[in-house]
C-alpha positions in Angstrom: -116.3 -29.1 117.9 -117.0 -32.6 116.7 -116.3 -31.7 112.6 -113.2 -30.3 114.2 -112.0 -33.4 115.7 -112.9 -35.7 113.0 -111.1 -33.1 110.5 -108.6 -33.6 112.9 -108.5 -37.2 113.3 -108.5 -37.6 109.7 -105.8 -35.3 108.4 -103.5 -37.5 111.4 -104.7 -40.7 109.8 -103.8 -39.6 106.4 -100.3 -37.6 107.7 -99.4 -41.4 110.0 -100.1 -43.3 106.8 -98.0 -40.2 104.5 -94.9 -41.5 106.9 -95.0 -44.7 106.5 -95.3 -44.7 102.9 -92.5 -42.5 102.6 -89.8 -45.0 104.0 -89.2 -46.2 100.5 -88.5 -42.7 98.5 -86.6 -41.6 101.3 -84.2 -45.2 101.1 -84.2 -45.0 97.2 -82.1 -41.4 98.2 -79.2 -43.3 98.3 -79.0 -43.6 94.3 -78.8 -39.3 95.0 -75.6 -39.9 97.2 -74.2 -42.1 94.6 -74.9 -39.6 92.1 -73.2 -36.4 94.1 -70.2 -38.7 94.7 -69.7 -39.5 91.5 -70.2 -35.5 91.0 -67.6 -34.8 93.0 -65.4 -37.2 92.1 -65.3 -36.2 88.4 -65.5 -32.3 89.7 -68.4 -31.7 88.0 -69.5 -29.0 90.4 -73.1 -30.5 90.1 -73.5 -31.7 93.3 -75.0 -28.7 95.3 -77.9 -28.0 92.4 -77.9 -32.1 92.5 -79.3 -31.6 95.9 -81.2 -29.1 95.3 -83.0 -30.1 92.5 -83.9 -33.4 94.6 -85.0 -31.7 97.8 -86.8 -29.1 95.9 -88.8 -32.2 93.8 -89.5 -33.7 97.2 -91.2 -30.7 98.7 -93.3 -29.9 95.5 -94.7 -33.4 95.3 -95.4 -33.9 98.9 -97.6 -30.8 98.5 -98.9 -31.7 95.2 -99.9 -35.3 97.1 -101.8 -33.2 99.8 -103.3 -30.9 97.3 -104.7 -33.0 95.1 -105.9 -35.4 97.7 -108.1 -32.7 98.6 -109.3 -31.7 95.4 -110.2 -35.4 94.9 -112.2 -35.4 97.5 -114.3 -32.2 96.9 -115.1 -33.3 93.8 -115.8 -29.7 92.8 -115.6 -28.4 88.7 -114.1 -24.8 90.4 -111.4 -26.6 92.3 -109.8 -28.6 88.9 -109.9 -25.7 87.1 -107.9 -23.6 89.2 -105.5 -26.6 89.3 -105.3 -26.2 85.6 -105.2 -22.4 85.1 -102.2 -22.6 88.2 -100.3 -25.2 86.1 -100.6 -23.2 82.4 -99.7 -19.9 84.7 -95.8 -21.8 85.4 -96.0 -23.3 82.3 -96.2 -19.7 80.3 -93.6 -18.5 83.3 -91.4 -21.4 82.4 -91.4 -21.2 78.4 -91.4 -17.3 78.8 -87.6 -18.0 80.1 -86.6 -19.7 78.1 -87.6 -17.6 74.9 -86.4 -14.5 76.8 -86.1 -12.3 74.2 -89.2 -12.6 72.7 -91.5 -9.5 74.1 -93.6 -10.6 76.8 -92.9 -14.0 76.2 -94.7 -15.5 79.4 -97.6 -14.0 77.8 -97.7 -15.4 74.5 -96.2 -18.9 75.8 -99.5 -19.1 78.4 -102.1 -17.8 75.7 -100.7 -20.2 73.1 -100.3 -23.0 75.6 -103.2 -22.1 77.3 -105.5 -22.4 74.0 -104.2 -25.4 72.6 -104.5 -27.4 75.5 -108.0 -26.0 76.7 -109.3 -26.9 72.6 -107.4 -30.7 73.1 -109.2 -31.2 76.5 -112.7 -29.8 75.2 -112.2 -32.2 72.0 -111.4 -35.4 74.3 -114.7 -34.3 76.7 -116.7 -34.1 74.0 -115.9 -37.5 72.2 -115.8 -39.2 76.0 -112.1 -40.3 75.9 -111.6 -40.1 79.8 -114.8 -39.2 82.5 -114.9 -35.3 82.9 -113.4 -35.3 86.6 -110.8 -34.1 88.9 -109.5 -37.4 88.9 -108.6 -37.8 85.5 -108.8 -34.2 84.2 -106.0 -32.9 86.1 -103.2 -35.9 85.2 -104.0 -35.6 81.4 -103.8 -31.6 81.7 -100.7 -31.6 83.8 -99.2 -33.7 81.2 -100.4 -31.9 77.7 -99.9 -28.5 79.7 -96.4 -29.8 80.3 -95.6 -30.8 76.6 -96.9 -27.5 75.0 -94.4 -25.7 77.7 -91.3 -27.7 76.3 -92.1 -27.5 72.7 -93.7 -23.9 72.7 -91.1 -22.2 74.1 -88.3 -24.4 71.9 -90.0 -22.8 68.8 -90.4 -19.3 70.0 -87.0 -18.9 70.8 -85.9 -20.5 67.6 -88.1 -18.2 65.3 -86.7 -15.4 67.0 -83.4 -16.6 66.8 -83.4 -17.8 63.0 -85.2 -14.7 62.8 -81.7 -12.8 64.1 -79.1 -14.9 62.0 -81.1 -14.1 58.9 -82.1 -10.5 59.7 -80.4 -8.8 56.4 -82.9 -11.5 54.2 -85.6 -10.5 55.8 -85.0 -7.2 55.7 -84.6 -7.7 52.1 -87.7 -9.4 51.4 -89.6 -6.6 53.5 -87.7 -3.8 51.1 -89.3 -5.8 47.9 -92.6 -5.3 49.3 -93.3 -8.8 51.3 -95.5 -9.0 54.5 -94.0 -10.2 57.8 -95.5 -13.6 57.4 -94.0 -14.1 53.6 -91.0 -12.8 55.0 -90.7 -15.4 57.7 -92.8 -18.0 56.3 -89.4 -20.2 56.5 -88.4 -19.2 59.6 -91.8 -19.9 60.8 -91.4 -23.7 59.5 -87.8 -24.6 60.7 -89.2 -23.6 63.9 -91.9 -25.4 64.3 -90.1 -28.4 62.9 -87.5 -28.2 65.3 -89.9 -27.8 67.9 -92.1 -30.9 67.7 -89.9 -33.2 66.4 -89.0 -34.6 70.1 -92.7 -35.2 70.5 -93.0 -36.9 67.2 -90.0 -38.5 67.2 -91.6 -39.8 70.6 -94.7 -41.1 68.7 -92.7 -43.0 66.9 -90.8 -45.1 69.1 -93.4 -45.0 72.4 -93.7 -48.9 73.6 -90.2 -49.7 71.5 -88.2 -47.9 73.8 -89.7 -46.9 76.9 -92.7 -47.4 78.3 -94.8 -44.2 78.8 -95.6 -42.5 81.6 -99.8 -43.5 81.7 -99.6 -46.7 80.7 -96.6 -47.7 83.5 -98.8 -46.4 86.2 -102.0 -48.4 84.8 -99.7 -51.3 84.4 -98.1 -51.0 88.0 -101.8 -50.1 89.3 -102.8 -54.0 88.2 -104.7 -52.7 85.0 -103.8 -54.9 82.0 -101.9 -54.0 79.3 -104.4 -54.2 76.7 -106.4 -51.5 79.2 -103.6 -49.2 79.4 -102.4 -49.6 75.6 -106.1 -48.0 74.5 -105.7 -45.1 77.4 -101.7 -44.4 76.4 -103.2 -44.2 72.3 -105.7 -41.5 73.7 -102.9 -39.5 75.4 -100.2 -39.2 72.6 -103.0 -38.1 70.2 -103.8 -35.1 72.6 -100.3 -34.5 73.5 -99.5 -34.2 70.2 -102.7 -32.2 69.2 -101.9 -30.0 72.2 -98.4 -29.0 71.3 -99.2 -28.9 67.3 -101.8 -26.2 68.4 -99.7 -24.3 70.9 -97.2 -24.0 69.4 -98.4 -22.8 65.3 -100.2 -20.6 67.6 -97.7 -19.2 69.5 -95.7 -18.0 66.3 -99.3 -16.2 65.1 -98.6 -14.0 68.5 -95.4 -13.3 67.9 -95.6 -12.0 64.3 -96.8 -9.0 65.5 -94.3 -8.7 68.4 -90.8 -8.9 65.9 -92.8 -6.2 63.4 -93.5 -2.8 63.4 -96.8 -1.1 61.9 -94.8 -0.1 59.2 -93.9 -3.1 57.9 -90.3 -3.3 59.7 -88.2 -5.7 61.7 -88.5 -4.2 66.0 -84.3 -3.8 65.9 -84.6 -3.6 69.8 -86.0 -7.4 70.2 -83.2 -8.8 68.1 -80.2 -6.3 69.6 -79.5 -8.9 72.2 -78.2 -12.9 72.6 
């Protein structure tokens, strides 16, 4: 009875101090009701998914707050990485939709993302870059599992869609007697290109531009920014390590996906869009 009561004392400590710090995101709404007037003053017909998008943000962080409050505190190896198999598993979801017309394209999106990210993070325990923690784990794989979603499914849906355009070339170059990967080997490139440019375009011009997203919360957090400059260096490496590997991997899986056995473009994956 007494662990119950203190349980309970403490989650209406932290849910009394949740409140109170929520006065402020809950006035800074009022840039939202600027935002669906202006909507629906121009007609945009944005307005409802506006809202939506906003309340649905609201709800997922206040539960990611609670939830990773108490992974924090349990300070438990099982508990982060069931936080970071949960976020690859909506990641793979997410990139899946958007190459829909890849086969099984959650799959390979979550295998690719999942192995690129998993070697980055491995890589950055091993040469200490941040301490091997819930604390700092699960920011830095929220963030690399993030960026190998965007840019991983970007390139699968472009390979399959250069893939499409050109289908009567590679056709061609499969009648002369070419493997799938020689026949694509271009197609495979623009993809990839296209894919991580944003995140190396982003290399280019982080601190000129904007400020990124680690070292603004180290800066805001009272860290100095000569502190936060060496942490934000450590994070673009990995991001871009993490969505180089995902997604070259990611068009490895689905070679064998647009190709028969015999040697011969699947007609049924590129029939549609």
């Amino acid at each position: 009875m007494e662990i119950g009561s203190m349980l309970f004392e403490m989650g209406s400590s932290a849910w009394s101090e949740f409140l109170k710090g929520m006065l402020k995101p809950v006035a800074a709404l009022a840039i939202i009701v600027v935002a669906v007037s202006l909507s629906v003053f121009q007609k945009l017909g944005l307005e409802w998914e506006m809202t939506f998008a906003i309340a649905r943000a609201f709800l997922q962080l206040c539960v990611i707050g609670f939830v990773l409050q108490f992974i924090f505190a349990q300070k438990n190896v099982v508990w982060m990485l069931l936080a970071y198999v949960f976020m690859v598993s909506v990641a793979a979801y997410t990139a899946g939709q958007r190459a829909k017309h890849v086969p099984h394209g959650s799959y390979v999106a979550g295998a690719s993302i999942f192995a690129g990210t998993s070697f980055t993070m491995c890589m950055l325990v091993l040469l200490n870059g941040f301490p091997f923690t819930p604390r700092y784990i699960i920011p830095i794989a929220g963030m690399m599992v993030g960026n190998a979603m965007t840019v991983t499914g970007v390139t699968m849906k472009r390979l399959r869609d250069d893939i499409k355009i050109q289908q009567s070339l590679v056709e061609t170059a499969l009648a002369l007697g070419a493997t799938p990967r020689q026949a694509t080997v271009q197609h495979v490139k623009r993809a990839l290109i296209v894919g991580l440019s944003p995140v190396i375009d982003n290399a280019k011009t982080v601190g000129l531009i904007s400020l990124p997203g680690a070292m603004t919360g180290l800066i805001m957090g009272g860290a100095s920014p000569l502190e936060a400059i060496r942490l934000q260096i450590i994070v673009m490496n990995m991001l871009m390590g993490a969505a180089t590997f995902s997604s070259i991997l990611s068009t490895y899986f689905c070679w064998p996906l647009f190709f028969t056995k015999a040697y011969q473009l699947e007609t049924k994956v590129f029939k549609e869009g």
